[in-house]
C-alpha positions as CSV (number, residue, x, y, z in Angstrom):
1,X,-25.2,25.6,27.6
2,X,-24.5,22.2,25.7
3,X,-23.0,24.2,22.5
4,X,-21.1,26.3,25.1
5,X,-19.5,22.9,26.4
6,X,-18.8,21.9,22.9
7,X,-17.2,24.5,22.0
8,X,-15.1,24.4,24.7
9,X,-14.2,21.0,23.9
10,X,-12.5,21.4,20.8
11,X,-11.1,24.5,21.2
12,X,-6.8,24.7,22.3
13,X,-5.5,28.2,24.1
14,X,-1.9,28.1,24.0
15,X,0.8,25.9,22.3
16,X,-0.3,22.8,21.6
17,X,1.9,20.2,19.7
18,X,1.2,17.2,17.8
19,X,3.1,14.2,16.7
20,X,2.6,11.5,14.7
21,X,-1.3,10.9,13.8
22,X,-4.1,12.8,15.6
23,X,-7.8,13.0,15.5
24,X,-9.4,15.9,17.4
25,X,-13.5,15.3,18.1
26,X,-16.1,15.9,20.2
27,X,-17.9,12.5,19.6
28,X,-16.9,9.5,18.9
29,X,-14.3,8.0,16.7
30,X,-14.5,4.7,15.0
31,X,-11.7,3.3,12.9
32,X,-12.2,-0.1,10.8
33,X,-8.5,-0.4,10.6
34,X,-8.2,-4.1,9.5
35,X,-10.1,-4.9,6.3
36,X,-9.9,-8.3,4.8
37,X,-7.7,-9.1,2.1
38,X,-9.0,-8.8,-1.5
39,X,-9.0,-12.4,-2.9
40,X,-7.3,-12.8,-6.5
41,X,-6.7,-15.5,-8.9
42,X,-3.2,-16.6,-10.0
43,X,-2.3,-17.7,-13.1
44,X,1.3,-18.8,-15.0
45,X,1.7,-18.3,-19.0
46,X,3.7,-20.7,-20.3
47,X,4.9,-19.6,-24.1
48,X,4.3,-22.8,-26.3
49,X,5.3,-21.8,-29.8
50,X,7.3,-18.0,-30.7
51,X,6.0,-17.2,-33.6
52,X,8.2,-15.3,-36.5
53,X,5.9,-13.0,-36.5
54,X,7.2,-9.9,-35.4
55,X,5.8,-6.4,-35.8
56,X,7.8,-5.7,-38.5
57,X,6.9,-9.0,-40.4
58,X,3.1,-8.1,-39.5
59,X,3.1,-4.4,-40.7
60,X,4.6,-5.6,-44.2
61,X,1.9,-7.7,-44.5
62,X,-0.7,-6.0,-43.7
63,X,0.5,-3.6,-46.3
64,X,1.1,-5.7,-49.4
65,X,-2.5,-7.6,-48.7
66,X,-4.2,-4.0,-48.9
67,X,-2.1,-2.9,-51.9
68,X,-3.0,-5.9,-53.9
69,X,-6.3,-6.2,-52.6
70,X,-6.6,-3.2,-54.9
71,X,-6.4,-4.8,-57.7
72,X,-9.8,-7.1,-57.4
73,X,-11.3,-4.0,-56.1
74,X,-10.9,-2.3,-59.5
75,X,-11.5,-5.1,-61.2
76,X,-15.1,-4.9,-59.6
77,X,-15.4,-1.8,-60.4
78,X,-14.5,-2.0,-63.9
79,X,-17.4,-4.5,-64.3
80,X,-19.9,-2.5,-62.7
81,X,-18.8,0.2,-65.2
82,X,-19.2,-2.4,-68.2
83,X,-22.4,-3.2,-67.2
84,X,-24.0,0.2,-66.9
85,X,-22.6,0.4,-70.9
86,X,-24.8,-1.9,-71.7
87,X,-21.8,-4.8,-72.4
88,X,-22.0,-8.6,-72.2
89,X,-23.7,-9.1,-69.0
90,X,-23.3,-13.0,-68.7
91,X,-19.0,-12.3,-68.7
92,X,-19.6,-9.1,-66.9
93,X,-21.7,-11.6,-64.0
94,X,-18.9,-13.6,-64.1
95,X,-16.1,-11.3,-63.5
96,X,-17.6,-9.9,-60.8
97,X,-18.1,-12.9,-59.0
98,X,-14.6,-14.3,-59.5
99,X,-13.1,-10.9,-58.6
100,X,-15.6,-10.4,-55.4
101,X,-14.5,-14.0,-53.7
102,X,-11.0,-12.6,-54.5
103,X,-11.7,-9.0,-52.9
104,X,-13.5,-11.1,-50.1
105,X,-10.5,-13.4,-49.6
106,X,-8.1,-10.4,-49.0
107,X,-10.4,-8.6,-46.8
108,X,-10.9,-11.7,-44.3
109,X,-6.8,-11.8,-44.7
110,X,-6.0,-8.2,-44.1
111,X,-9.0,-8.0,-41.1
112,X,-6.5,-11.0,-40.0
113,X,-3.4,-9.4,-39.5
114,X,-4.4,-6.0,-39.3
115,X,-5.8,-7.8,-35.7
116,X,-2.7,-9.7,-35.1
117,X,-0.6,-6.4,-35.8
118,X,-2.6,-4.6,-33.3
119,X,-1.5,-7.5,-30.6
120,X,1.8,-7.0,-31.4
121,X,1.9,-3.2,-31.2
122,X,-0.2,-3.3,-27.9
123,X,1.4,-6.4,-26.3
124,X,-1.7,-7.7,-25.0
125,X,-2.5,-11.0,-24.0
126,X,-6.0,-12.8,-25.1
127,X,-7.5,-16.2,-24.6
128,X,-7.7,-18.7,-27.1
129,X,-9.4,-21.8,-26.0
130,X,-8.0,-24.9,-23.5
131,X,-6.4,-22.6,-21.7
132,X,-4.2,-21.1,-24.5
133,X,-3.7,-17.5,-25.4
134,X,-1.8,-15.2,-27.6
135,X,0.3,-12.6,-26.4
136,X,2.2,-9.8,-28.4
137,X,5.0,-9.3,-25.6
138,X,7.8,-8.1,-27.2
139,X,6.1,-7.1,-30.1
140,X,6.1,-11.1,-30.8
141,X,3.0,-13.4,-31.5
142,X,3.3,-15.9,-29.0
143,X,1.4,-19.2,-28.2
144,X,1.4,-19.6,-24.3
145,X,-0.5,-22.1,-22.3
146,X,-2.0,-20.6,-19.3
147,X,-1.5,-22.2,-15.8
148,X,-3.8,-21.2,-13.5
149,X,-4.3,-21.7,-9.6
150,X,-7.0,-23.3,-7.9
151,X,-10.4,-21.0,-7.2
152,X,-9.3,-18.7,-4.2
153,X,-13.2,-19.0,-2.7
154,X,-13.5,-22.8,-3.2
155,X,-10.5,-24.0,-4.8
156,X,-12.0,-25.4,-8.3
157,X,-10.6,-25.5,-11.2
158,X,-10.5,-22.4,-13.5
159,X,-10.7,-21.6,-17.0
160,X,-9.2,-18.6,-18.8
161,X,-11.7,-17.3,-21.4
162,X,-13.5,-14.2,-23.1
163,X,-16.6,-14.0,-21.1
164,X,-19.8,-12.2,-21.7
165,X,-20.2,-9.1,-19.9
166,X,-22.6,-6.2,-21.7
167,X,-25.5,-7.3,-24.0
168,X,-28.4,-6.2,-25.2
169,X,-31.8,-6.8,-26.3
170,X,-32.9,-7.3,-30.0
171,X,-37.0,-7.8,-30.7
172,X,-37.6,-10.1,-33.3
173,X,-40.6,-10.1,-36.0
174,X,-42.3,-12.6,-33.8
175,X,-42.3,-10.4,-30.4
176,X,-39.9,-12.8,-28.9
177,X,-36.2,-11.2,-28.0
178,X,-32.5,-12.5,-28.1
179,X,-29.6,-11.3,-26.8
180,X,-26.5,-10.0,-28.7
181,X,-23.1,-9.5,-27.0
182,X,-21.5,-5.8,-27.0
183,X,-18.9,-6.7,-24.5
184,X,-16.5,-9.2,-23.6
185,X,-13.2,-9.8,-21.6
186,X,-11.1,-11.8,-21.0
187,X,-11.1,-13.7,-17.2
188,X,-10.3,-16.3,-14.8
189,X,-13.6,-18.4,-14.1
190,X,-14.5,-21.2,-11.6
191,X,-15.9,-24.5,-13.3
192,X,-17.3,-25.3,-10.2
193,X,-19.4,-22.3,-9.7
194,X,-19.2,-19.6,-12.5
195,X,-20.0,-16.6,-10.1
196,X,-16.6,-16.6,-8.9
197,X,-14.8,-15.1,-11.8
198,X,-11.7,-12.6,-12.2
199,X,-11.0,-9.9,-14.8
200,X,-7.5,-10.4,-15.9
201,X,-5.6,-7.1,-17.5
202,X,-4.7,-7.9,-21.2
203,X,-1.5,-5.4,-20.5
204,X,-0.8,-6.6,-17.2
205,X,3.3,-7.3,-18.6
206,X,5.1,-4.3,-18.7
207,X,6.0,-3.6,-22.2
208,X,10.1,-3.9,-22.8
């Protein structure tokens, strides 16, 4: 009898019109309409210093410090060859240890640009320290000091800063562990209570 009465209950003979929003049930309908506000944290970037460093500029770069990076490179080689002839091994050591701080020195340098380049292309935003950050808006390096609101939950100050987010476990010989960071990025965080922290987008500017 009771799925009889159900049935009946939902079902329309006839024309039946609707307008606007409608919810058809048998039970009851409960609608959490008003939910509260998300809380986020504002911040201002203020560009300091506009670099000359353009795309452009940083793409050249990049290139000639990898072309003559080459040249160390072979020079290393060539002494490796040397030695396996059976040559003077005191100037052979010596070569190779001038020419590997060299090769060294343009590795560090291209790893340096090649890093700043891919700001630039990206135009991404990432902290610094004290509040600065670099940004590659406009395909630009740009020094900008971050502003930043007081904490939306308890209004403390905040800091703007790479923060630790996925690590992982490493043993050691002695059975004790440590942990090394896989993951950081960059956010707003409360210096009054670090819980209450905020992802910030590295691409939240529209490119131009």
């Amino acid at each position: 009898m009771r799925r009889k009465e159900e049935y009946k209950q939902n079902n329309f003979n006839g024309n039946v019109n609707f307008t606007g929003k409608t919810q058809i049930a048998a039970g009851d309908i409960i609608n959490n309409i008003s939910e509260e506000k998300q809380k986020t944290a504002n911040y201002d970037p203020e560009p300091k210093w506009r670099s000359p460093f353009t795309l452009a500029v940083l793409t050249w770069i990049s290139t000639i410090i990898a072309i003559v990076g080459i040249f160390p490179f072979a020079k290393i080689v060539k002494s490796i060859v040397c030695f396996f002839r059976g040559m003077n091994g005191n100037t052979i050591s010596l070569d190779m240890q001038k020419y590997s701080i060299i090769f060294i020195v343009f590795v560090f340098l291209f790893l340096i640009f090649f890093t700043l380049r891919r700001i630039a292309k990206k135009q991404t935003r990432h902290p610094l320290f004290f509040n600065f950050a670099i940004s590659g808006y406009g395909n630009r390096l740009t020094i900008e000091k971050i502003h930043i609101e007081g904490c939306p939950q308890c209004g403390g100050k905040m800091k703007y800063y790479n923060k630790p987010v996925e690590w992982r476990e490493i043993l050691r010989d002695d059975g004790s562990t440590k942990r090394e960071v896989t993951k950081r990025i960059p956010v707003l965080e409360c210096r009054r209570n670090a819980e209450h922290w905020y992802a910030v987008d590295p691409a939240e500017d529209r490119v131009k």
